[in-house]
MIDREN-42939 format. One record per residue (C-alpha): residue in one letter; x, y, z. Coordinates in steps of 0.1 Angstrom, whole numbers, padded with zeros to 4 digits, always signed. Layout:
<rs>
aXYZ
...
</rs>
This chain:
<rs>
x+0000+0000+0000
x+0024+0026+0015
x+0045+0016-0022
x+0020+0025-0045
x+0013+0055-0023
x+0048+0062-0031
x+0045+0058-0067
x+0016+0084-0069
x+0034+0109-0049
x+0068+0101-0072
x+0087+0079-0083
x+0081+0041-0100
x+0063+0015-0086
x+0085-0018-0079
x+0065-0051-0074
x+0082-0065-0043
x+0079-0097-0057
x+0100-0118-0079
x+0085-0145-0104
x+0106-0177-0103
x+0097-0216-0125
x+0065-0220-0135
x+0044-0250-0130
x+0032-0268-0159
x-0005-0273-0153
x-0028-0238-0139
x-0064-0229-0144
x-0078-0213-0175
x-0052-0187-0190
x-0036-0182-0160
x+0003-0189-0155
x+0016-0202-0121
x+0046-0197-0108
x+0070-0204-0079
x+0078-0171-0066
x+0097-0152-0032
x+0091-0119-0014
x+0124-0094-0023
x+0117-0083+0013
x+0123-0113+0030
x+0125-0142+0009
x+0098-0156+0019
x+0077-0182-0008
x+0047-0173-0027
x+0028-0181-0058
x+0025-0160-0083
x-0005-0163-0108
x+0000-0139-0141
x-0025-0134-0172
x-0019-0110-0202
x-0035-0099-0229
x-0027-0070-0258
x-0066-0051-0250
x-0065-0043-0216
x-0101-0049-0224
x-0105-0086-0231
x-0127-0107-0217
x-0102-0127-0202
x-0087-0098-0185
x-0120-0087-0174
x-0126-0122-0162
x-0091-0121-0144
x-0098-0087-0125
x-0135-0102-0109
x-0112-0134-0102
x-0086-0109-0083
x-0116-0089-0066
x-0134-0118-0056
x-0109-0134-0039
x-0093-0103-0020
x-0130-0100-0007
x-0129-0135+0011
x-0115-0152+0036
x-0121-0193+0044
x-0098-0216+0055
x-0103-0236+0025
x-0099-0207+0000
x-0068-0197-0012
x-0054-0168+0009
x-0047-0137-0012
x-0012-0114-0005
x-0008-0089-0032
x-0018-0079-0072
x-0004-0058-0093
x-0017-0046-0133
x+0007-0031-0154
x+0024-0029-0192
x+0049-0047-0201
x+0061-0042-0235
x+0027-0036-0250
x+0003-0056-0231
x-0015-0057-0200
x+0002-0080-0171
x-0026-0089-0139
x-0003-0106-0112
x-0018-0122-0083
x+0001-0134-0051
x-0012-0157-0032
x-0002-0184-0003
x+0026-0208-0018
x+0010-0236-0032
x+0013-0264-0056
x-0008-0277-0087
x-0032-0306-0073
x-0016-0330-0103
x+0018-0319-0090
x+0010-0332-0060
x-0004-0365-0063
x+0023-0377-0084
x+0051-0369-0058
x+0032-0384-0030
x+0027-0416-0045
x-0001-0429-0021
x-0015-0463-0028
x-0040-0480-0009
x-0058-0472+0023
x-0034-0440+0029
x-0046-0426-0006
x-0080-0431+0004
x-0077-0412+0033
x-0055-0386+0020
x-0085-0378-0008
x-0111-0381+0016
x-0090-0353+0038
x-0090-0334+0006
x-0121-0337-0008
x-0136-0327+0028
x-0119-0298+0027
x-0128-0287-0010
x-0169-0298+0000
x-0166-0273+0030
x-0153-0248+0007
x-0178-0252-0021
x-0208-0248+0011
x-0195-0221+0020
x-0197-0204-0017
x-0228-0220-0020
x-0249-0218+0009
x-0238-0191+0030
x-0224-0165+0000
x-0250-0177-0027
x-0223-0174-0047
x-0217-0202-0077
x-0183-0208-0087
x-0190-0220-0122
x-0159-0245-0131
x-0146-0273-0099
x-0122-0295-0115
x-0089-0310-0108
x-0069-0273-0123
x-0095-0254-0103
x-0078-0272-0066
x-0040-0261-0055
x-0019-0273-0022
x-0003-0260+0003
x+0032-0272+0019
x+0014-0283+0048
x-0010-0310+0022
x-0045-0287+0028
x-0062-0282-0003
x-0076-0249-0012
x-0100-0234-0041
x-0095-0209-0064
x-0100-0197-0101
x-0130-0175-0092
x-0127-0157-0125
x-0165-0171-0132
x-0177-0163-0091
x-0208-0149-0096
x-0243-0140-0078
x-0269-0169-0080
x-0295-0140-0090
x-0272-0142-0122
x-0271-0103-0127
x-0266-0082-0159
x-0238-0082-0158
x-0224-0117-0144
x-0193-0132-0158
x-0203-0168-0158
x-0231-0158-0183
x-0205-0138-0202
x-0177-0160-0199
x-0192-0198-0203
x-0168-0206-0231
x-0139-0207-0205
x-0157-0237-0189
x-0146-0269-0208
x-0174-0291-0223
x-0163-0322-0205
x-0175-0300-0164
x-0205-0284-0179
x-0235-0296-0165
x-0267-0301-0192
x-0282-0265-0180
x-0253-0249-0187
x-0246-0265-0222
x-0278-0255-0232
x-0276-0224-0215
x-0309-0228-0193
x-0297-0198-0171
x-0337-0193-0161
x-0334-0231-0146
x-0300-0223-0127
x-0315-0195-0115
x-0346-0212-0104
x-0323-0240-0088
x-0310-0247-0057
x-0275-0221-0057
x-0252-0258-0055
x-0267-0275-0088
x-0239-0263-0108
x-0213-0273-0083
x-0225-0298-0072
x-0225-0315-0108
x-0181-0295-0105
x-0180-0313-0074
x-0184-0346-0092
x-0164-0342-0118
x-0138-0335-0095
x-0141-0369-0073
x-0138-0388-0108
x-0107-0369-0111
x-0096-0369-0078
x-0102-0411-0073
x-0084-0418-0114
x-0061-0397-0108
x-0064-0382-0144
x-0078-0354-0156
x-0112-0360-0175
x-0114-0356-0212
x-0155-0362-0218
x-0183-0362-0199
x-0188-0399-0208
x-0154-0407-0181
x-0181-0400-0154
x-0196-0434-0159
x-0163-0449-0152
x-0168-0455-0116
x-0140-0481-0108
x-0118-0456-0087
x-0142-0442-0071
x-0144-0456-0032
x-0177-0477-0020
x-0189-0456+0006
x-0188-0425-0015
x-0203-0445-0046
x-0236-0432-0036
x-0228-0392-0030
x-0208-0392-0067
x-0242-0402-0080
x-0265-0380-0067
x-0238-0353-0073
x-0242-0361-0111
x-0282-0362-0113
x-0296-0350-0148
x-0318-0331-0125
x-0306-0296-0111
x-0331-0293-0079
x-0322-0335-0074
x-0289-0328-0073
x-0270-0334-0036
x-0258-0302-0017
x-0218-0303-0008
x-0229-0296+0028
x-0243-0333+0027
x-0213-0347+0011
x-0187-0330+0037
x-0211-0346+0066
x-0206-0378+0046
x-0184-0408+0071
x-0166-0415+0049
x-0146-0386+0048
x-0143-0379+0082
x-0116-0410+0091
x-0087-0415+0116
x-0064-0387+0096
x-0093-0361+0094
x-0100-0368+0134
x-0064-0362+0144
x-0059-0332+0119
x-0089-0315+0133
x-0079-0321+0168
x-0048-0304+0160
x-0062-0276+0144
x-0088-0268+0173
x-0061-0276+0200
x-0066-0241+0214
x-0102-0250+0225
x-0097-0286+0239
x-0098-0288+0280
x-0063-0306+0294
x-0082-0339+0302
x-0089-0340+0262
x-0053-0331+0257
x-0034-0359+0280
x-0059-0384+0266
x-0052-0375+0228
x-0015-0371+0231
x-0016-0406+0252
x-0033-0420+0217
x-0015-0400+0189
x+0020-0420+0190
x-0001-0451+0183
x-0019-0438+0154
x+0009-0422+0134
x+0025-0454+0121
x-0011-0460+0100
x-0007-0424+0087
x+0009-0413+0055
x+0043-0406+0062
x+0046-0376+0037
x+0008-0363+0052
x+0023-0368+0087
x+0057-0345+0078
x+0036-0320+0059
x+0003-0313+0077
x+0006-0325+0114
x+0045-0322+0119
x+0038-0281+0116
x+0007-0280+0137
x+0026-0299+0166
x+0056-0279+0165
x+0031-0252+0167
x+0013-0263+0195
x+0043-0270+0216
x+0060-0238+0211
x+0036-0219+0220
x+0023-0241+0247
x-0010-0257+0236
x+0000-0290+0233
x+0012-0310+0266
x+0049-0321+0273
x+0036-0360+0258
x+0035-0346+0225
x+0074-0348+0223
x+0072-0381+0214
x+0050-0379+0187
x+0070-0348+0175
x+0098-0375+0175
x+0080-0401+0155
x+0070-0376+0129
x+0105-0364+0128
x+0122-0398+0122
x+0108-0393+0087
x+0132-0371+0080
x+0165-0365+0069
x+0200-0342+0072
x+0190-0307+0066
x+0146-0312+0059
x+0155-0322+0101
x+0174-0294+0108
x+0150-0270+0089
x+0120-0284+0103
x+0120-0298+0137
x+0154-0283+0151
x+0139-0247+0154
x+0113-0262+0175
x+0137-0285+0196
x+0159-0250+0203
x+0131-0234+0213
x+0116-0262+0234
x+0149-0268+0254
x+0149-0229+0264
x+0119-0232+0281
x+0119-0237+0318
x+0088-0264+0324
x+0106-0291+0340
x+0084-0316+0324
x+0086-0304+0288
x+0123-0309+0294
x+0119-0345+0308
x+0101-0352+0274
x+0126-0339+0258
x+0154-0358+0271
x+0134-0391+0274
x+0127-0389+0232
x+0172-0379+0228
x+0175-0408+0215
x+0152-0405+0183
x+0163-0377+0173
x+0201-0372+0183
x+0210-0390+0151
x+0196-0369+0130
x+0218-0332+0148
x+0247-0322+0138
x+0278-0309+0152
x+0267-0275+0146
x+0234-0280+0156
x+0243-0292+0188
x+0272-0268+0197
x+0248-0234+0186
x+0210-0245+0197
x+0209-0278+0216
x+0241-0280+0241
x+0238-0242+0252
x+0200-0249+0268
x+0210-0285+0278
x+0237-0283+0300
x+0215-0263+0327
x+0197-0299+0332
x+0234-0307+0350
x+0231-0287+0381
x+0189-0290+0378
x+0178-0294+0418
x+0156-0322+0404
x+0176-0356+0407
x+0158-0372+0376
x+0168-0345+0355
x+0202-0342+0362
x+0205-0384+0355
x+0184-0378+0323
x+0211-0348+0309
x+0238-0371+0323
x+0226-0401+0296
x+0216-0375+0268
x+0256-0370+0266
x+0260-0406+0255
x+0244-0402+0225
x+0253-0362+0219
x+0291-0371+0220
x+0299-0386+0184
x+0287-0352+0174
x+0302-0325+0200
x+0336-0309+0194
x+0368-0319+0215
x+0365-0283+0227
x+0329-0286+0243
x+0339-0322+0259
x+0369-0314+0275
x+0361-0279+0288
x+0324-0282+0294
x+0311-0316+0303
x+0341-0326+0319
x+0335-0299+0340
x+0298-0312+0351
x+0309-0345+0355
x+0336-0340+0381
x+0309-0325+0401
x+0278-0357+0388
x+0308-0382+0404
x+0304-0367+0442
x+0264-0363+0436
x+0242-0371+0465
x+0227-0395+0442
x+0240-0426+0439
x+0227-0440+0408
x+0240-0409+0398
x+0275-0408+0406
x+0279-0447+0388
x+0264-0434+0357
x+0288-0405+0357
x+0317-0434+0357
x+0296-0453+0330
x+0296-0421+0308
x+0334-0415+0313
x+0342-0444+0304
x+0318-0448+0270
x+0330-0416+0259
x+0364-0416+0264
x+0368-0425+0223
x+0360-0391+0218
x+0384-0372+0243
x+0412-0376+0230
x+0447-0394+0246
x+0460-0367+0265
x+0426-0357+0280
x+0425-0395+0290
x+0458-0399+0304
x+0449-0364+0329
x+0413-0374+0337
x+0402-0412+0335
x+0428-0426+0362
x+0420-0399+0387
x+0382-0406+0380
x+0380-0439+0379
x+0401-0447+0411
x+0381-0424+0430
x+0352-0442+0419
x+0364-0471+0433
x+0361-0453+0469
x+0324-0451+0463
x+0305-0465+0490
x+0279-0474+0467
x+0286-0508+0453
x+0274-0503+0415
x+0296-0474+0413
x+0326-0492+0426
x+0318-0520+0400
x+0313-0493+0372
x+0350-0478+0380
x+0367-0512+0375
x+0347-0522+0341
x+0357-0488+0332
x+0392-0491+0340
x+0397-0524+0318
x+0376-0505+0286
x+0404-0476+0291
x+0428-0500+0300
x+0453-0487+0269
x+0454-0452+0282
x+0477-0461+0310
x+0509-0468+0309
x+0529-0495+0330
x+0544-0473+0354
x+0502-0463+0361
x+0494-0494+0367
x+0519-0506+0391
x+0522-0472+0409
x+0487-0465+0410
x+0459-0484+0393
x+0468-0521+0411
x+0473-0504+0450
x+0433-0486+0445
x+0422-0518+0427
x+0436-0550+0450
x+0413-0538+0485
x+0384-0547+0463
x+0392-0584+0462
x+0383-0583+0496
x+0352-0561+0493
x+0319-0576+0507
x+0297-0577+0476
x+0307-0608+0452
x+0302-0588+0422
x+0331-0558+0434
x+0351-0592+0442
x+0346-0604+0409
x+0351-0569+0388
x+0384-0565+0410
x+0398-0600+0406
x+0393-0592+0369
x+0405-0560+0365
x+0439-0576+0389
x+0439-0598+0359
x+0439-0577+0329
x+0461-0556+0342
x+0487-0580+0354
x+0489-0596+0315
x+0496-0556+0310
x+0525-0557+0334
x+0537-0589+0315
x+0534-0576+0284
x+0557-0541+0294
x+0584-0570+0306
x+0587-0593+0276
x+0591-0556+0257
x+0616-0546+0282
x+0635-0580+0280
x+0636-0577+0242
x+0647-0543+0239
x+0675-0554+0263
x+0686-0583+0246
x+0686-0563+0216
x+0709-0536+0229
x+0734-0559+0248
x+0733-0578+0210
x+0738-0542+0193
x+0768-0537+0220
x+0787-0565+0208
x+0774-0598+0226
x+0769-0617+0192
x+0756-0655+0195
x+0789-0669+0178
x+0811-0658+0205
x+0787-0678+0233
x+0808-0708+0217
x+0840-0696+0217
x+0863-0714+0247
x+0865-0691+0274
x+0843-0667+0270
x+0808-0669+0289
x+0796-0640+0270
x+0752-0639+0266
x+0750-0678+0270
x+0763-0674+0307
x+0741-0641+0312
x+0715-0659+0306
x+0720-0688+0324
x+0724-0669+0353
x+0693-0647+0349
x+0678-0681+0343
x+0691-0699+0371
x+0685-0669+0392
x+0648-0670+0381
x+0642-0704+0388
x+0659-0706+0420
x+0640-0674+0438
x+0611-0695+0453
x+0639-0722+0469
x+0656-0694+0480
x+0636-0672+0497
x+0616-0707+0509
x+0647-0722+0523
x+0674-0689+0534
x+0640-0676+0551
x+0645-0696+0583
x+0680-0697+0585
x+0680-0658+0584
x+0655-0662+0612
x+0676-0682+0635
x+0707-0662+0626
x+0691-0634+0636
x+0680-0649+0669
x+0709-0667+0676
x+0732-0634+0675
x+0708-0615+0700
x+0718-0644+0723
x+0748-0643+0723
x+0748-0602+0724
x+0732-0608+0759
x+0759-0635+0766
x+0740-0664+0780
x+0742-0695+0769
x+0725-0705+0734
x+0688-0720+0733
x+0686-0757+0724
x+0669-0748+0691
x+0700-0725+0680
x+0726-0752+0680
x+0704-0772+0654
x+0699-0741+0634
x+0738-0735+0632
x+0740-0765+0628
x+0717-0769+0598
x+0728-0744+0579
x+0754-0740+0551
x+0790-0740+0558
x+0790-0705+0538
x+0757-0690+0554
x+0766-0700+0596
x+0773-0666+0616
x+0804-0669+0638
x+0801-0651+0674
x+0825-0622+0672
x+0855-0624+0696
x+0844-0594+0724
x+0877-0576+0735
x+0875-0556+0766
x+0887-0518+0769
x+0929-0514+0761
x+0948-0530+0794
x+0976-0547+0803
x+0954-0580+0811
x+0920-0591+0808
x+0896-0594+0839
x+0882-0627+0850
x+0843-0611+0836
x+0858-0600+0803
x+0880-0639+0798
x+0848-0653+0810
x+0825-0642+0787
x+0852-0643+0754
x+0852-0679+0760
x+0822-0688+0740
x+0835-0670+0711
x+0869-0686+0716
x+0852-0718+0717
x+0832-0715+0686
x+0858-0704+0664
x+0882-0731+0674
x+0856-0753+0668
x+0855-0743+0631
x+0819-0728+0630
x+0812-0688+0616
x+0815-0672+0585
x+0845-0679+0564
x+0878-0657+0563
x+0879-0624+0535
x+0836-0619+0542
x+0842-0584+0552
x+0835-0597+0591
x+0866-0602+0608
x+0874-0601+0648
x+0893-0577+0642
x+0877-0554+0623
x+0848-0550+0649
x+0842-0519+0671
x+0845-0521+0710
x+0814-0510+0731
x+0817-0505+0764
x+0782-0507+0774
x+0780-0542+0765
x+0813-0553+0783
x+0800-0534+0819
x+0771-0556+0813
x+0785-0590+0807
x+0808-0582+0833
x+0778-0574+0860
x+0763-0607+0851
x+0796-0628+0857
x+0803-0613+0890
x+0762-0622+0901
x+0773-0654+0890
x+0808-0657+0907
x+0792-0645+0939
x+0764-0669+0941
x+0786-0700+0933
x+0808-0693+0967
x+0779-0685+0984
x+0763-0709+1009
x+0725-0703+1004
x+0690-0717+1013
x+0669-0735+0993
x+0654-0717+0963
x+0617-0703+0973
x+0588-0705+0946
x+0590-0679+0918
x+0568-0648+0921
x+0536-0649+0895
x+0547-0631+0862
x+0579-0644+0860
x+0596-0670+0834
x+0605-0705+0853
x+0629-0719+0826
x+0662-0730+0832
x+0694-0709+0836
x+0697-0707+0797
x+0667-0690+0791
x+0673-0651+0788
x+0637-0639+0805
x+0650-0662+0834
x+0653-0646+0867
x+0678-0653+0895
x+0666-0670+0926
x+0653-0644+0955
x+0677-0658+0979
x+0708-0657+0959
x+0701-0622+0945
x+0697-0605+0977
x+0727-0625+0993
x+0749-0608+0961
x+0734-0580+0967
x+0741-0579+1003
x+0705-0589+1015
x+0690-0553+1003
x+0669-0544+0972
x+0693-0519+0955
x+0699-0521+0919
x+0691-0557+0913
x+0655-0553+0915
x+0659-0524+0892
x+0675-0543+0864
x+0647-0571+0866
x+0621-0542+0862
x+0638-0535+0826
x+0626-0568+0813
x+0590-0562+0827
x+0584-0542+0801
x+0597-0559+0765
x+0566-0574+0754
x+0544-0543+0760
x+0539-0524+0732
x+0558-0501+0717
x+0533-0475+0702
x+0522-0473+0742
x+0552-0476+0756
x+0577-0444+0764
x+0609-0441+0746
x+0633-0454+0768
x+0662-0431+0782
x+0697-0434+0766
x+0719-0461+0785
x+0757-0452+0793
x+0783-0473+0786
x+0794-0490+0823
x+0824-0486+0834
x+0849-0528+0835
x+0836-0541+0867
x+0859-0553+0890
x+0859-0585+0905
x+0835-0586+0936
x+0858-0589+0972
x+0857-0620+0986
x+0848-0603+1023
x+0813-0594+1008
x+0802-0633+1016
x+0812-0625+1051
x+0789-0614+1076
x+0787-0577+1080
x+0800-0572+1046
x+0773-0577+1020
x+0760-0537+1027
x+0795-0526+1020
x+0795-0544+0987
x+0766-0531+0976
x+0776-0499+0985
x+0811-0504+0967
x+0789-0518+0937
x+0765-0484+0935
x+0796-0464+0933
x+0809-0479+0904
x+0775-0473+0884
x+0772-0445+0891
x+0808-0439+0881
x+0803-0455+0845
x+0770-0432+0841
x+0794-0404+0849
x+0818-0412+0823
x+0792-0426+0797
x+0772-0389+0794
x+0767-0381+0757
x+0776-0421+0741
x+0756-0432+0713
x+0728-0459+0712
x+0740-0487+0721
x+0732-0524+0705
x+0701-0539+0713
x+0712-0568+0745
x+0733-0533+0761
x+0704-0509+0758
x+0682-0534+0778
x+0705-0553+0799
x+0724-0517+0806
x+0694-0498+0813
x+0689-0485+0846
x+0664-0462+0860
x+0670-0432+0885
x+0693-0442+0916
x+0670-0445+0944
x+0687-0436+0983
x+0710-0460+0996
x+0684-0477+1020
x+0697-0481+1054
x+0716-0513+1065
x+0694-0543+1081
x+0701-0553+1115
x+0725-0582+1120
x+0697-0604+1143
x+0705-0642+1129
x+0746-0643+1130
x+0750-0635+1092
</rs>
């Protein structure tokens, strides 16, 4: 409007439309073509007529055509846009834009339909052209003059629509009427016997519908053959035409006018109101329909679809769902018959047609619709591409990660499976990564093992660095889960990834998380660990025959060639390997066999650190072992002096005595008398325990009294034994000085040692003297002790700031805080 406003005011006129292809077929002298707006590029039709006499009766026919149809409005009518008259090179141009449509022909051939989903197709199609015809007829007394096949066009969603209203005209038949003017534009083979003759009294005396209602046959034969007619004797050919409308197409085509059947009968017919009409309607009036309706239609629709035409199903209802979820008529069920209709189609008719209404869906905030959504992934996600998914899909769905519902968060989690072919490294590693570090410690639990089963699916698609960063760290921590399916998801994901970890992994950090698990109380983690142990074990094999070769290879490279293993005197590879061999084969003996004479060795030299005599079982040990493998007691020699005291000889001559007796390690092992260290503190304590000896043996004493409770009762040659109470207090001069002190150090070697204080440092004791011989007399037993108390207490003087010493000094040498000399007993029996 505002441009031809323009034009009068100044300047040209420009048709903002553009005339593309023609179809082949159009009504009367009209020319169809396939045409776009120059505004937005939007699709029209363009119909165009010309003539050289802007006054022709064609023209004129063409302009009441244009002005009829501008004037109404029906859903069945095509919808009119724009016209335009002007010259073009001599003659007059009419253009008329309409609604984009198709030729009826055109269409029939590229659907194909056969059968029962033809029928219903045309039944959907003649309804609609029958409630179009009424509505000319009945409620516009208006008669259109010429139905046929050219006289019907199509829309892209499959809804047929009339026009060629070039002949509309007034029942009344005025003056100046063009169907009375303009008959010859009707062809013979659609002109009913009134208008042949040109009986115009009798159509105007008949009902307003007898001439289209005789159109309206003429188009079913068409319609049901499939061929446009040629005569009206191809209206007795009734072959095509379906059963149940047999009886409507011949009362449509009654001789007599007033006998005639109206189209508001025939659009009331059953037989064209069938499942596809029902569900189409529906759609249509969803606005009006209650929720009840809704939720049951929607429960109903996915089992219907299969038994509609496909192409009918893509083109009419595929538009009126997207619709109606969009904008929120239809319920969140109707994703999944949005998905059905949708697996029709293919690569870009997808992305053009349901991908827009996907985007738009998955921005909206109703919790269910996105349940739908994510329920039906799996239908469509085939269908997406990368850049679909990245630029409209991803962007909305990754909200449903950190949704406060659980069941949405486990629904996004799954969508990724199938979304991850198709998303960029990028997205993967810096976006859903991201999520599912946080999905692994979710409250849920089902959660956090479907986070492992994810990882591990798409690790394919992350790449080998990504993997070697992420997948140990997530799948071990996994296998801390207290929920048992997620423990049993992180060790079937560990052996899918198994050959993104290299040897060192596995060893260092994959077997020590994986081994507590053979242990675990549910038998299926037992199972998944014992097989993961397994698979990962043939790993660690495989890394050491690789080693082995590469090794025999480079020692073969250095020079070690196979012809100089037989060369006299040289060992060369063949003795390598028959020690590696050897070695090999001989590590179970030796570590069976060495393991308890190690034991005894090791038993055997405390003994003799705390200088008693050997237990019966360390003879046999020493005795049992190999000449090359028996420890010889080391020769103890006392503190530099002119001669040895009778403590010090006293306890060398066990050494003495085993190494004139041959036993010990052999000369040039590194462990020679000679070559060992003195230490004082186990010298003062050999010596104390000689002296207790010497002292007893020349000491006249009673007979031994029962040993207190708690104390070992073995013979002298155990080392927990304790002296007898009567001969320890006569060497100690009958009071209970240091001796019970020293027997209090033992009390305390089989407590343990996390609970037990660190014990103080023991100093090295000064050589003992021998013990006089007046301390067995009466009235001298307090002076020894007295004499003896010194001397400690000397070597503790003299010992401040000596290292640690060995283990028999540190106990045997440990002494606790000197107590006060106790004052001396009365002499009352003679002693």
């Amino acid at each position: 409007m505002f441009a031809k406003l323009t034009a009068l005011v100044g300047g040209g006129y420009t048709f903002p439309y553009q005339a593309e292809e023609p179809y082949g077929t159009a009504w009367g002298q009209w020319t169809h073509y396939r045409g776009k707006s120059k505004d937005d590029g939007s699709p029209v039709s363009i119909f165009k007529i010309s003539a050289a006499d802007a006054n022709d009766k064609k023209l004129v026919c063409a302009r009441n055509g244009v002005k009829r149809l501008k004037m109404m409005r029906h859903p069945n009518l095509l919808a009119f846009k724009d016209s335009n008259e002007a010259t073009e090179k001599g003659a007059t141009v009419i253009q008329l834009v309409t609604e984009p449509v198709k030729p009826l022909k055109d269409v029939m051939l590229e659907l194909g339909l056969e059968g029962q989903h033809r029928d219903e197709y045309f039944s959907m199609g003649m309804l609609h052209i029958a409630n179009a015809v009424s509505f000319l007829n009945n409620d516009a007394k208006l008669i259109h003059g010429n139905l046929c096949m050219a006289a019907v066009v199509v829309t892209p969603g499959l809804d047929w629509k009339l026009h060629a209203f070039d002949l509309l005209s007034e029942h009344s038949l005025p003056p100046d009427n063009t169907l009375q003017e303009a008959s010859w534009m009707v062809g013979k083979q659609y002109q009913p016997g009134e208008l042949a003759r040109g009986e115009w009294d009798v159509i105007r005396q008949g009902p307003p519908w007898a001439v289209d209602a005789w159109g309206l046959g003429c188009l079913t034969q068409e319609v049901f053959s499939c061929t446009e007619m040629t005569s009206v004797e191809n209206l007795r050919h009734t072959e095509g035409i379906p059963k149940a409308l047999l009886g409507d197409y011949q009362k449509l085509l009654s001789s007599a006018p007033a006998r005639r059947l109206n189209p508001a009968k025939v659009a009331q017919s059953p037989f064209l109101h069938n499942r596809l009409v029902e569900v189409v309607a529906f759609m249509e009036n969803i606005a009006v329909k209650d929720s009840v309706e809704k939720e049951s239609f929607f429960r109903r629709l996915p089992g219907i679809l299969p038994a509609i035409p496909a192409p009918v199903a893509v083109g009419k209802l595929l538009p009126l769902l997207a619709s109606a979820l969009e904008f929120g008529g239809a319920p969140p069920l109707a994703v999944s018959s949005l998905m059905v209709i949708g697996g029709h189609l293919q690569g870009d008719d997808f992305n053009k047609r349901v991908v827009p209404c996907l985007s738009k869906l998955f921005a909206s905030s109703d919790r269910a619709l996105r349940r739908s959504l994510l329920e039906s992934l799996d239908q469509y996600a085939p269908h997406l591409t990368t850049g679909v998914i990245e630029d409209q899909i991803y962007p909305s769905l990754q909200t449903g990660f950190t949704d406060s519902h659980a069941y949405i968060r486990e629904l996004t989690l799954k969508s990724i499976l199938s979304l991850a072919p198709k998303m960029s490294n990028k997205t993967l590693v810096t976006s859903v990564l991201k999520h599912l570090s946080k999905l692994q410690v979710d409250e849920e639990p089902s959660i956090r093992a479907n986070t492992t089963v994810l990882l591990g699916s798409i690790a394919p698609h992350l790449g080998d660095a990504t993997c070697r960063r992420v997948l140990l760290n997530a799948f071990t921590r996994a296998l801390k889960d207290t929920f048992p399916p997620a423990r049993i998801a992180g060790l079937r994901a560990l052996v899918a990834t198994k050959q993104h970890y290299s040897a060192e992994d596995v060893a260092v950090r994959l077997l020590p998380c994986t081994t507590p698990l053979a242990m675990d109380p549910v038998p299926e983690v037992r199972a998944g660990s014992l097989a993961c142990l397994e698979t990962f074990t043939q790993v660690l094999k495989e890394e050491e025959e690789v080693r082995r070769a590469k090794e025999a290879a480079a020692a073969e490279a250095a020079g070690y060639m196979p012809g100089a293993q037989q060369s006299g005197g040289g060992g060369g590879m063949g003795s390598m390997s028959g020690m590696g061999s050897a070695g090999s084969s001989s590590a179970t003996s030796f570590f069976g066999a060495q393991a308890s004479g190690m034991l005894s060795w090791a038993v055997s030299g405390l003994m003799n650190t705390v200088g008693g005599p050997a237990p019966p079982g360390a003879a046999a040990a020493g005795a049992a072992a190999p000449a090359g493998g028996a420890a010889t007691a080391p020769k103890v020699v006392s503190p530099a002096s002119k001669g040895p005291s009778a403590p010090a000889a006293a306890a060398a001559k066990p050494a003495a005595a085993a190494k004139a007796g041959g036993e010990g390690w052999g000369d040039g092992d590194g462990w020679d008398e000679d070559e060992l260290e003195i230490d004082e503190a186990e010298l003062a304590a050999r010596a104390r325990l000689a002296l207790k000896t010497s002292t007893a043996s020349t000491s006249s004493r009673p007979a031994p009294a029962p040993a207190p409770a708690g104390r070992s009762s073995g013979g002298g040659g155990s080392r927990f034994s304790a002296e007898d109470p009567a001969e320890a207090l006569t060497s100690a001069g009958g009071g209970w000085g240091d001796d019970a002190d020293e027997d209090n150090v033992w009390e305390g070697m089989n407590t343990g040692a996390a609970a037990a204080p660190a014990p103080p440092a023991p100093k090295p004791a000064a050589a003992a003297a021998p013990r006089p011989a007046a301390a067995a007399a009466p009235g001298g037993a307090a002076a020894a002790a007295a004499a003896r108390r010194a001397a400690q207490a000397a070597a503790r003087a003299a010992g401040e700031g000596a290292g640690k010493p060995k283990l028999g000094a540190m106990k045997l040498g440990a002494t606790k805080p000197a107590a006060p000399a106790p004052a001396p007993l009365p002499d009352t029996d003679g002693w």
